[in-house]
BATITOR-268620 format. One record per residue (C-alpha): residue number from 0; residue in three letters; y, z, x. Coordinates in nm, 3 decimals, m for minus. Layout:
REM residues N
ATOM seq type      yy      zz      xx
ATOM NUM  ALA       Y       Z       X
...
This chain:
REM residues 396
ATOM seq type      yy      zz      xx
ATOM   0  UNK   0.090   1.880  m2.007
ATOM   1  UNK   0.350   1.745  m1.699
ATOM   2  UNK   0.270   1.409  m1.617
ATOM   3  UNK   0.238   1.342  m1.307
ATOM   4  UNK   0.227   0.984  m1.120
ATOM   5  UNK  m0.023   0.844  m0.937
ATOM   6  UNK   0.004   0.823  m0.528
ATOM   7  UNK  m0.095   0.476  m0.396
ATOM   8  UNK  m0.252   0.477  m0.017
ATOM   9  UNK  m0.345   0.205   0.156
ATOM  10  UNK  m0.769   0.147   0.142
ATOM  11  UNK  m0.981  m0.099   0.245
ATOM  12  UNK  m1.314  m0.101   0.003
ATOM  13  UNK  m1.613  m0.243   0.293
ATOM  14  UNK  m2.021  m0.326   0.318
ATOM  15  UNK  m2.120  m0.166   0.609
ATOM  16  UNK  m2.496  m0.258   0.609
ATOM  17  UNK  m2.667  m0.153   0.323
ATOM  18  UNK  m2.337   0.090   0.246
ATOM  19  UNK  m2.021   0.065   0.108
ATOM  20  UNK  m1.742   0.269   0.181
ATOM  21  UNK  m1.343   0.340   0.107
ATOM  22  UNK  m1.185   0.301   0.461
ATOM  23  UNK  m0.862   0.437   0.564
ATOM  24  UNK  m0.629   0.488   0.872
ATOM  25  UNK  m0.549   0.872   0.941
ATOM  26  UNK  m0.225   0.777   0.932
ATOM  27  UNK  m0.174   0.622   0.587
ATOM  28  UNK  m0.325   0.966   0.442
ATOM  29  UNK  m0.048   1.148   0.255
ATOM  30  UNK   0.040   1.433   0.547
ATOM  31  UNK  m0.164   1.698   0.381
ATOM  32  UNK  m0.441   1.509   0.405
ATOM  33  UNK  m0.415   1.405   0.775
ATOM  34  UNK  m0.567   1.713   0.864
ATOM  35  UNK  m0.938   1.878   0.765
ATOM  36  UNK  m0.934   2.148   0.482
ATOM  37  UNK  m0.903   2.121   0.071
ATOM  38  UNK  m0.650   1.840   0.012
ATOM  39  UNK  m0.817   1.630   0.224
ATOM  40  UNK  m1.146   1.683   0.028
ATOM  41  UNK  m0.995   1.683  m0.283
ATOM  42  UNK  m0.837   1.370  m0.233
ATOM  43  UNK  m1.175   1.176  m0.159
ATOM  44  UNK  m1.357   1.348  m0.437
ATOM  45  UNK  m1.081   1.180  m0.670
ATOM  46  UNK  m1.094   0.826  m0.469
ATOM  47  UNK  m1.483   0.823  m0.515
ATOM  48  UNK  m1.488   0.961  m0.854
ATOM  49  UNK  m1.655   1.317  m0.811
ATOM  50  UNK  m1.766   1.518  m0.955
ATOM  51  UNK  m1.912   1.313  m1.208
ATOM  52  UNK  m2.158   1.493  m1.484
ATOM  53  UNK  m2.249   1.142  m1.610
ATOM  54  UNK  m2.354   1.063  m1.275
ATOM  55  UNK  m2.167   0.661  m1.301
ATOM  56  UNK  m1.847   0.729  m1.101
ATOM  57  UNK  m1.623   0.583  m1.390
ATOM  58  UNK  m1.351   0.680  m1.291
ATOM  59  UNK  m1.340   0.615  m0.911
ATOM  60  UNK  m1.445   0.388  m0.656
ATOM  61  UNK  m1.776   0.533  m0.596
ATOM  62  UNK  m2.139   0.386  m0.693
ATOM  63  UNK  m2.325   0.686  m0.784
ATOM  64  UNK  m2.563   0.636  m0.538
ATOM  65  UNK  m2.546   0.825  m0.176
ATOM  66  UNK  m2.526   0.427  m0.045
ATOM  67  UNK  m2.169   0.415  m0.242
ATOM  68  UNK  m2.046   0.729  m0.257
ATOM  69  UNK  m1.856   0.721   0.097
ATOM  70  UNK  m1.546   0.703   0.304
ATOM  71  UNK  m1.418   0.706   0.631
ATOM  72  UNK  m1.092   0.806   0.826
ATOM  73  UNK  m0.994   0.625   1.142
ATOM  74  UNK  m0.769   0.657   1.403
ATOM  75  UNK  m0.635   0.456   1.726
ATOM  76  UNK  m0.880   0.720   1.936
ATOM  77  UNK  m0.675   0.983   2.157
ATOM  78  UNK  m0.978   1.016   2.354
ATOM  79  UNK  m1.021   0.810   2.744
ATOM  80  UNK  m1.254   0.559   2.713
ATOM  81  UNK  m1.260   0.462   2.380
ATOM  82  UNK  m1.055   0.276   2.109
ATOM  83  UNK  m1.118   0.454   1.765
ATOM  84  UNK  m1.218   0.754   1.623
ATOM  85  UNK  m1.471   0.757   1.319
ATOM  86  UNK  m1.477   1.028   1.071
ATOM  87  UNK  m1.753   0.987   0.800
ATOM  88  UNK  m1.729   1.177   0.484
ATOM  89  UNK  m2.013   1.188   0.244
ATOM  90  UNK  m1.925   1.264  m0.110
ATOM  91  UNK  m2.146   1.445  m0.357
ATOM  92  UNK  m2.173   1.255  m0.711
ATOM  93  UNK  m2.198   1.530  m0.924
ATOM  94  UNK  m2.048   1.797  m0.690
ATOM  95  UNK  m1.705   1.932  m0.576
ATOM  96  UNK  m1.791   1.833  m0.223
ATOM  97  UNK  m1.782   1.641   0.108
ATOM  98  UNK  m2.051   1.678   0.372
ATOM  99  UNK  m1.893   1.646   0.701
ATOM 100  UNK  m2.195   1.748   0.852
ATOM 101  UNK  m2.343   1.367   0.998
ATOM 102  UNK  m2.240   1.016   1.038
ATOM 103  UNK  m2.329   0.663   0.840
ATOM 104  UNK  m2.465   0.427   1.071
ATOM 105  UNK  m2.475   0.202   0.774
ATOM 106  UNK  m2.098   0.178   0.768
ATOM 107  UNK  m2.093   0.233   1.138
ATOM 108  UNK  m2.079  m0.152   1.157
ATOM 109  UNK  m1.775  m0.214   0.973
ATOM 110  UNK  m1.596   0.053   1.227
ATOM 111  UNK  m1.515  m0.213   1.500
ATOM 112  UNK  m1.417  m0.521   1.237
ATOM 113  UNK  m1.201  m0.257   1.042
ATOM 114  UNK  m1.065  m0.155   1.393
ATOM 115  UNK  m0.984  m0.467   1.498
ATOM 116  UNK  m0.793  m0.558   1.184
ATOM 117  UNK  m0.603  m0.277   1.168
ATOM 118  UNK  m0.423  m0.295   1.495
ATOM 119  UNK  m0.670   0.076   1.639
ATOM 120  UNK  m0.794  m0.217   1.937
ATOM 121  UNK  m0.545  m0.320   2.176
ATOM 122  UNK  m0.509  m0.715   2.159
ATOM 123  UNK  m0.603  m0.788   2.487
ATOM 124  UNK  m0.950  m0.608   2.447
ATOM 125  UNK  m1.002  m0.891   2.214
ATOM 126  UNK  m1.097  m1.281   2.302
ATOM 127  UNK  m0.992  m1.550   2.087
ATOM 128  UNK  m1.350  m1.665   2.007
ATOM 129  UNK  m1.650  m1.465   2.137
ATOM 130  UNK  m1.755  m1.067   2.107
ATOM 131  UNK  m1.502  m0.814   2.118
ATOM 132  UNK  m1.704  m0.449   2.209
ATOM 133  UNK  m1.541  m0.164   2.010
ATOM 134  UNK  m1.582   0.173   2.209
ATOM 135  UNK  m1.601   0.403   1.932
ATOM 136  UNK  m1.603   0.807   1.919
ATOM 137  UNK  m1.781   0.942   1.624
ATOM 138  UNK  m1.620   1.227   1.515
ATOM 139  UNK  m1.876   1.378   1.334
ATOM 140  UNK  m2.132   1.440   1.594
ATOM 141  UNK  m1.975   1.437   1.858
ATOM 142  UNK  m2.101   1.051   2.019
ATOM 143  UNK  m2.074   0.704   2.126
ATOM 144  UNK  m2.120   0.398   1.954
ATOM 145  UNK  m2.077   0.082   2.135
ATOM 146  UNK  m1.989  m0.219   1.820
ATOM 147  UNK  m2.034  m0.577   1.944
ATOM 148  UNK  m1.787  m0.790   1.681
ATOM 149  UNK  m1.795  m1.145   1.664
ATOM 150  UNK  m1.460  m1.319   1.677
ATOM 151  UNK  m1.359  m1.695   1.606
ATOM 152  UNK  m0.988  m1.825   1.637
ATOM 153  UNK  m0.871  m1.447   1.739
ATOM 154  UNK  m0.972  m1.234   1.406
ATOM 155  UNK  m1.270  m1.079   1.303
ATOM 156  UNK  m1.586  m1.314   1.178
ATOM 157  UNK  m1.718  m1.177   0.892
ATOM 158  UNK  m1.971  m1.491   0.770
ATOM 159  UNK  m2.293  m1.595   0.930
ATOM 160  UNK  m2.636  m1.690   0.894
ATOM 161  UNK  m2.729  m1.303   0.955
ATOM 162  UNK  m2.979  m1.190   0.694
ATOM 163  UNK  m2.998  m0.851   0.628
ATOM 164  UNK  m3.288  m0.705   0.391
ATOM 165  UNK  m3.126  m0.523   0.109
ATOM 166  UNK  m2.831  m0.692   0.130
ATOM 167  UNK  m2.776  m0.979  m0.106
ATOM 168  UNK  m2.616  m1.273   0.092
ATOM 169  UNK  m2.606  m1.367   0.506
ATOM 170  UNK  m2.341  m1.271   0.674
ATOM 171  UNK  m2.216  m1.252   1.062
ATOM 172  UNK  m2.429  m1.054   1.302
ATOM 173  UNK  m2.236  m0.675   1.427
ATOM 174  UNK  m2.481  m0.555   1.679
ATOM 175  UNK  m2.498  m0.118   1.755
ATOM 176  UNK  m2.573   0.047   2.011
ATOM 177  UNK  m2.610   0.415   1.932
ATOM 178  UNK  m2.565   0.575   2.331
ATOM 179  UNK  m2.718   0.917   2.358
ATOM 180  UNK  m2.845   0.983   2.036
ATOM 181  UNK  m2.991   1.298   2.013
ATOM 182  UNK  m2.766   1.561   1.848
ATOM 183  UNK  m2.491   1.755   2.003
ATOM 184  UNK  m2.495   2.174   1.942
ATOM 185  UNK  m2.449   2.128   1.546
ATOM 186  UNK  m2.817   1.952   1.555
ATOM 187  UNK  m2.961   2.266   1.691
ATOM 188  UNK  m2.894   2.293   2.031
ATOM 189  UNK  m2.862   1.900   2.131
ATOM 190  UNK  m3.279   1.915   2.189
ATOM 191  UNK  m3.416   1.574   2.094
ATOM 192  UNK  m3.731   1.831   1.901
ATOM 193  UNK  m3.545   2.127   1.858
ATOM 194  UNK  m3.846   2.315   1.836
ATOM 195  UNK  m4.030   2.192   2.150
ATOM 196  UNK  m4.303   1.967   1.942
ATOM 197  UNK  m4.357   1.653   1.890
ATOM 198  UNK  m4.550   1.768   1.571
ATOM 199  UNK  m4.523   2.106   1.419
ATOM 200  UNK  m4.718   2.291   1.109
ATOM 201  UNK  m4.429   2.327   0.834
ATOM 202  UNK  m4.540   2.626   0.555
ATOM 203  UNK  m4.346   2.462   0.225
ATOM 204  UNK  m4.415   2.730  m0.044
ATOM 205  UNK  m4.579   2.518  m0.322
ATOM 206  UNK  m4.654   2.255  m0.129
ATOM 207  UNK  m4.879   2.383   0.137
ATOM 208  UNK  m4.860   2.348   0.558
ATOM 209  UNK  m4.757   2.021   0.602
ATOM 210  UNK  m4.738   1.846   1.014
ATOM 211  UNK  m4.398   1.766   1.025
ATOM 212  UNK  m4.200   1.539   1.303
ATOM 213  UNK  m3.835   1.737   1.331
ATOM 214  UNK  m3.622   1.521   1.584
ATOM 215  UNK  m3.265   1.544   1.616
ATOM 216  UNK  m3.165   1.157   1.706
ATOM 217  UNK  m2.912   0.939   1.505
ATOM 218  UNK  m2.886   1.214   1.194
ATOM 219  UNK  m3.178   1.510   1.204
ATOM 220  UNK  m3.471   1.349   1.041
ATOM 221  UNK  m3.776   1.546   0.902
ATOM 222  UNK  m4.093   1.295   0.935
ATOM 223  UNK  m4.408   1.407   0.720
ATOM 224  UNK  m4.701   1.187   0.652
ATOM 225  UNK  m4.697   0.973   0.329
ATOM 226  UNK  m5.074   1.038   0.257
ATOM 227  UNK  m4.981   1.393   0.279
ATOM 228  UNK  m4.808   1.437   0.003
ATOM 229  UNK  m4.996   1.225  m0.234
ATOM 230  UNK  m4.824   0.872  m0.104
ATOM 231  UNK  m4.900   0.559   0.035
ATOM 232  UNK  m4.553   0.457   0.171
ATOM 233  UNK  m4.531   0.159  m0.005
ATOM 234  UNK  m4.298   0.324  m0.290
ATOM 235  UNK  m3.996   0.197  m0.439
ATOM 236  UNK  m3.692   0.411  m0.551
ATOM 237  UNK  m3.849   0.420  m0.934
ATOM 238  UNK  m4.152   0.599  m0.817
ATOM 239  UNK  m3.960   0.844  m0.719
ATOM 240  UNK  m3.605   0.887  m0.815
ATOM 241  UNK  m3.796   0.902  m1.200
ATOM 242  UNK  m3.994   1.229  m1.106
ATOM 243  UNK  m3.829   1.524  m1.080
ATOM 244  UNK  m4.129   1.752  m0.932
ATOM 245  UNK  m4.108   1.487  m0.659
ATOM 246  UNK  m3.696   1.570  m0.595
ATOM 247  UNK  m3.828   1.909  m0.603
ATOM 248  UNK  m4.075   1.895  m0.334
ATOM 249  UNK  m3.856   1.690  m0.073
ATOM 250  UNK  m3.600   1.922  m0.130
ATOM 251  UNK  m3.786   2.208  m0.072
ATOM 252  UNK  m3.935   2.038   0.246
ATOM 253  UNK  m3.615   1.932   0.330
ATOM 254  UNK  m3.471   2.302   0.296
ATOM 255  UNK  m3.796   2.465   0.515
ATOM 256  UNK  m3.756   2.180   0.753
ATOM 257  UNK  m3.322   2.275   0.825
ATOM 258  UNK  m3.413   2.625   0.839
ATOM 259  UNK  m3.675   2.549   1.139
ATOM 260  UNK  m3.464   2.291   1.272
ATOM 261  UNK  m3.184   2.579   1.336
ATOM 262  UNK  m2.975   2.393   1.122
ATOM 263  UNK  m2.900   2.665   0.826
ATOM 264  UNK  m2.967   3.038   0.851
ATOM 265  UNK  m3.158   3.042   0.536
ATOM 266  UNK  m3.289   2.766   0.251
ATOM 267  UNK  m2.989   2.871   0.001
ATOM 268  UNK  m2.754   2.703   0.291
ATOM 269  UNK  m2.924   2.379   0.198
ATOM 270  UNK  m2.723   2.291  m0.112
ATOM 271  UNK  m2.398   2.306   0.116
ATOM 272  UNK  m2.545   2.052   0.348
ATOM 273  UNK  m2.654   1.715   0.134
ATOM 274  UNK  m2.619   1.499   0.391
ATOM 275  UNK  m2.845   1.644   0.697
ATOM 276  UNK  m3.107   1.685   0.756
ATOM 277  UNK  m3.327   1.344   0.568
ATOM 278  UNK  m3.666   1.395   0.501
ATOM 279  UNK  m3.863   1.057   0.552
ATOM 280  UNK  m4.249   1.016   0.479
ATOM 281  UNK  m4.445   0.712   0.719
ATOM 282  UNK  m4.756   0.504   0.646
ATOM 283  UNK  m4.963   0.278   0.852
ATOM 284  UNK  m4.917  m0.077   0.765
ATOM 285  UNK  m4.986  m0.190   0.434
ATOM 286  UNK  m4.892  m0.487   0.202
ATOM 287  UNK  m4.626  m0.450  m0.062
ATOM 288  UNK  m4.332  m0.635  m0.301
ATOM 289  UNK  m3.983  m0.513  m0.168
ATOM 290  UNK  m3.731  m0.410  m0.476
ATOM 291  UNK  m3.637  m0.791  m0.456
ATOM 292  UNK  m3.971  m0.939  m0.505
ATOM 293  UNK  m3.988  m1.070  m0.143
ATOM 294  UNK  m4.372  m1.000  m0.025
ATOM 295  UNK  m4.377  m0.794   0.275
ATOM 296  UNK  m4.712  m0.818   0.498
ATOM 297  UNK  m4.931  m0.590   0.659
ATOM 298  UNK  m4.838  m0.789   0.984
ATOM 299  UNK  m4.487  m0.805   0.936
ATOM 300  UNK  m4.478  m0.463   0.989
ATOM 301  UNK  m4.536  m0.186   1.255
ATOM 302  UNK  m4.549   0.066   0.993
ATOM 303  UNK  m4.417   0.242   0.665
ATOM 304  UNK  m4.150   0.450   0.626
ATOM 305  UNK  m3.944   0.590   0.266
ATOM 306  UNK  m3.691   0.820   0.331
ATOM 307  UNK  m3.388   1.045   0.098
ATOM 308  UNK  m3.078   1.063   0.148
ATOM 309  UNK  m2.842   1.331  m0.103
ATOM 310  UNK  m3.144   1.411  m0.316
ATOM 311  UNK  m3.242   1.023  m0.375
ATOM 312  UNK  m3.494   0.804  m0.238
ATOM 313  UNK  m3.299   0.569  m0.042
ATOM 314  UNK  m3.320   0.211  m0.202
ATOM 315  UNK  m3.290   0.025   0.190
ATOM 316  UNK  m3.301   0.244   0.523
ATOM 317  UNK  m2.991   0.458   0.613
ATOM 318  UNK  m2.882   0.326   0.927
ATOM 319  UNK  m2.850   0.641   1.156
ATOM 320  UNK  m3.205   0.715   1.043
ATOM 321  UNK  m3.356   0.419   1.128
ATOM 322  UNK  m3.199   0.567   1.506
ATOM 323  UNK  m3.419   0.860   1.408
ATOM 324  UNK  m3.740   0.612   1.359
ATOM 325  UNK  m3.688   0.385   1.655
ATOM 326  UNK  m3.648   0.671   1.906
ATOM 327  UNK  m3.963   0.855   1.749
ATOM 328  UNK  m4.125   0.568   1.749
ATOM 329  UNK  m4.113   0.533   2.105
ATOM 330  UNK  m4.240   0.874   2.198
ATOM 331  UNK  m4.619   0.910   2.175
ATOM 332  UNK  m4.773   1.158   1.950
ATOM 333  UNK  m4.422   1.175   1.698
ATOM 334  UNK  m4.604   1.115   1.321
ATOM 335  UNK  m4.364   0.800   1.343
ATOM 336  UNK  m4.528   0.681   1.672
ATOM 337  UNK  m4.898   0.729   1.551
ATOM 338  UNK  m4.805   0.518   1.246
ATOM 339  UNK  m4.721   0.274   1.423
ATOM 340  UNK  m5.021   0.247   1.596
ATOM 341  UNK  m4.997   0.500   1.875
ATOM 342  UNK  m4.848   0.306   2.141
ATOM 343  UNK  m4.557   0.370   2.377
ATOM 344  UNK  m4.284   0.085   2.233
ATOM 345  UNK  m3.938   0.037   2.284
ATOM 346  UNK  m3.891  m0.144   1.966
ATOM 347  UNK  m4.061  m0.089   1.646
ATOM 348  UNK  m3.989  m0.307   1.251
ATOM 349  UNK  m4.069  m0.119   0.952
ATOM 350  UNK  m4.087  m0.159   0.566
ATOM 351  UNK  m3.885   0.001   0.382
ATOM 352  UNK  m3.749  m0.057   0.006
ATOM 353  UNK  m3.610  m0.326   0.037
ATOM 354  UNK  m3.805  m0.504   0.280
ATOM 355  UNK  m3.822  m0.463   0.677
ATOM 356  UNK  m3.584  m0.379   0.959
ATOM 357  UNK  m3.612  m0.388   1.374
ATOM 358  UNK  m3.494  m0.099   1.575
ATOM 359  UNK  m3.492  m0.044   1.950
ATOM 360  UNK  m3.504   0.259   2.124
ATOM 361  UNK  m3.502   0.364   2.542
ATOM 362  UNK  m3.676   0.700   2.543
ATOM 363  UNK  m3.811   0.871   2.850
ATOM 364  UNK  m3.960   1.217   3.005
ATOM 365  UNK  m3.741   1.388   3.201
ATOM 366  UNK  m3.947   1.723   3.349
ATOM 367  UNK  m4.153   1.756   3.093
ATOM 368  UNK  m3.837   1.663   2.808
ATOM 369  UNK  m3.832   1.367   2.624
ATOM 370  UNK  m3.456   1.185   2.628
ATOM 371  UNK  m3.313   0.853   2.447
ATOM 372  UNK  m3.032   0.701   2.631
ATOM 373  UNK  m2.968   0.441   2.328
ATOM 374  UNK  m3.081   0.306   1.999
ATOM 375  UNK  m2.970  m0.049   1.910
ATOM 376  UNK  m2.968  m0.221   1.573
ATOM 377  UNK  m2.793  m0.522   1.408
ATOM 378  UNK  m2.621  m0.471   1.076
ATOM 379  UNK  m2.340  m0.669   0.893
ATOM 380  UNK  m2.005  m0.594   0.752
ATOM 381  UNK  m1.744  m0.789   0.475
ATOM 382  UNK  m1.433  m0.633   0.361
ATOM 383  UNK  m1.458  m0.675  m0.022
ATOM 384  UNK  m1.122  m0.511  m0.165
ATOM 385  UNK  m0.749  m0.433   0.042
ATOM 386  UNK  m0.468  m0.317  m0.085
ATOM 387  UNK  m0.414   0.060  m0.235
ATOM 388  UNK  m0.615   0.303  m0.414
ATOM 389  UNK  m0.449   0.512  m0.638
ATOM 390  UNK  m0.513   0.861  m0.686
ATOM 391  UNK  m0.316   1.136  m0.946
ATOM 392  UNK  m0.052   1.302  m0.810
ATOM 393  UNK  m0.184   1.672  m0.863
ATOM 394  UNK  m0.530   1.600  m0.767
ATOM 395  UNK  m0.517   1.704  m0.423
């Protein structure tokens, strides 16, 4: 067998919120891969590790989890208006494949610090000490993300006192704003309910007609109610991730719910589309010990919610998501809203895994159709690794 040796790119290994990811400029891709198509796929399947049968990314920089299994390009952002573009790629563990089809608003917080860093901001967009705001395209989708980045003595903070559940230790404060949320003509026609309802009757062949919230806001989220389905909401990832009937059923609800959604033509289209839509399940308040041990209160809360993401229960609350639960939350009669008590609100903290999380949301009728013009969230971001990955030669 030829030998052939390995390629070394320049990489940046980042927490984005409850996410890590392998960053990279466009421009340090090997030319092939500075375009879409197979080499550029190929590439990140062999950075993360993927396929994997033994489902531990070995061999790679991934986590085998859909929380570690990521990467993202950037670029100084050709668009007016903005400083970067963001790319997202999700990789499969245990498939030959990337799922282009959404964006991480987990690791949408390290886009502006990475940005900064990296030279994609011009330097007099940036103070010495104060907030630097990162106008960001997402590629992906197709929409704006506003990053607020702390700075002290001229380069990015990355340490604080900012405490983040499902995240181990504090760290500096990156507030999003997600502007115009609700997906562009690859969510299904950019309507906010891409069926017209707030609630709808889903038929899930062996699971029965379940009333499903389908909104298109952050990522398309499918919303069913916990009790529905034989839960409370209070679950952790081993109640679930453990039971394969259980996989079985969300991903069947998840493939019913993308076919009504207008999102695939048929269920089989599901398996090429991991990453969108989630399916998320919502409780009233209830009492509960997060994953850490930390006691989470009935009155800490506004409500439950346990959502999937690639086939897993998700062991915090994917950030674009959590988009998906603050602007449903603010629109009376969503599942999420009547959770939550039933109220109009324009902010709304749930439990989720690994404990509880505040997002905002400005939602409001327009003749007769509901509208969002932003979500905003705080997350946190540390670079953990720079230097080079390196990749085989004839792997991509």
């Amino acid at each position: 067998m030829a030998a052939f040796p390995q390629v070394k790119i320049p990489a940046t290994y980042i927490r984005g919120g409850t996410s890590k990811g392998v960053f990279f400029r466009l421009s340090d891709l090997p030319e092939r891969c500075q375009v879409p198509g197979e080499a550029r796929d190929k590439l990140l399947l062999r950075v993360i590790g993927s396929p994997d049968p033994y489902g531990k990314h070995t061999d790679g920089m991934g986590g085998a989890t859909s929380s570690t299994s990521k990467t993202v390009i950037l670029s100084k952002s050709t668009k007016p208006g903005y400083d970067v573009d963001y790319l997202f790629g999700q990789v499969a563990i245990d498939k030959a494949f990337v799922d282009w089809s959404g964006n991480c608003g987990n690791l949408s917080a390290a886009v502006g610090p990475f940005a900064i860093s990296n030279g994609l901001v011009d330097a007099d967009r940036i103070p010495q000490n104060g907030i630097a705001t990162v106008r960001i395209w997402q590629a992906n989708i197709g929409k704006t993300i506003i990053s607020h980045v702390p700075i002290t003595d001229g380069a990015v903070q990355e340490t604080g006192d900012f405490e983040l559940d499902g995240v181990t230790f504090p760290a500096a404060e990156v507030q999003l704003e997600f502007l115009d949320p609700a997906a562009d003509e690859d969510g299904a026609g950019g309507a906010m309910f891409p069926t017209g309802n707030l609630v709808d009757d889903l038929e899930v062949p062996g699971v029965g007609t379940l009333k499903v919230t389908m909104i298109n806001a952050g990522i398309p989220t499918i919303f069913v109610n916990a009790d529905a389905i034989g839960y409370t909401g209070t679950e952790l990832q081993d109640a679930i991730n453990g039971d394969a009937k259980a996989l079985a059923m969300f991903e069947t609800i998840r493939a019913y719910g993308a076919v009504r959604m207008g999102l695939i033509r048929n269920v089989d289209d599901a398996a090429k589309r991991q990453h969108t839509p989630k399916v998320a399940f919502v409780g009233k308040p209830a009492a509960y010990a997060a994953s850490s041990g930390k006691a989470i209160a009935a009155d800490d809360i506004d409500l439950l919610v346990r959502a999937l993401s690639m086939g897993k229960l998700h062991h915090a609350m994917m950030g674009t998501a959590a988009v998906a639960i603050g602007t449903a939350a603010a629109i009376p009669g969503t599942l999420v809203n009547l959770a939550a008590g039933g109220e109009p609100r324009a902010a709304v903290r749930f439990g989720h895994p690994s404990g509880t999380l505040r997002v905002g949301a400005e939602a409001k009728q327009v003749n007769g159709e509901w509208t969002v013009t932003k979500a905003i969230m705080s997350r946190s971001a540390r670079v953990l690794m720079e230097g080079w990955v390196r990749v085989p030669g004839d792997a991509f």
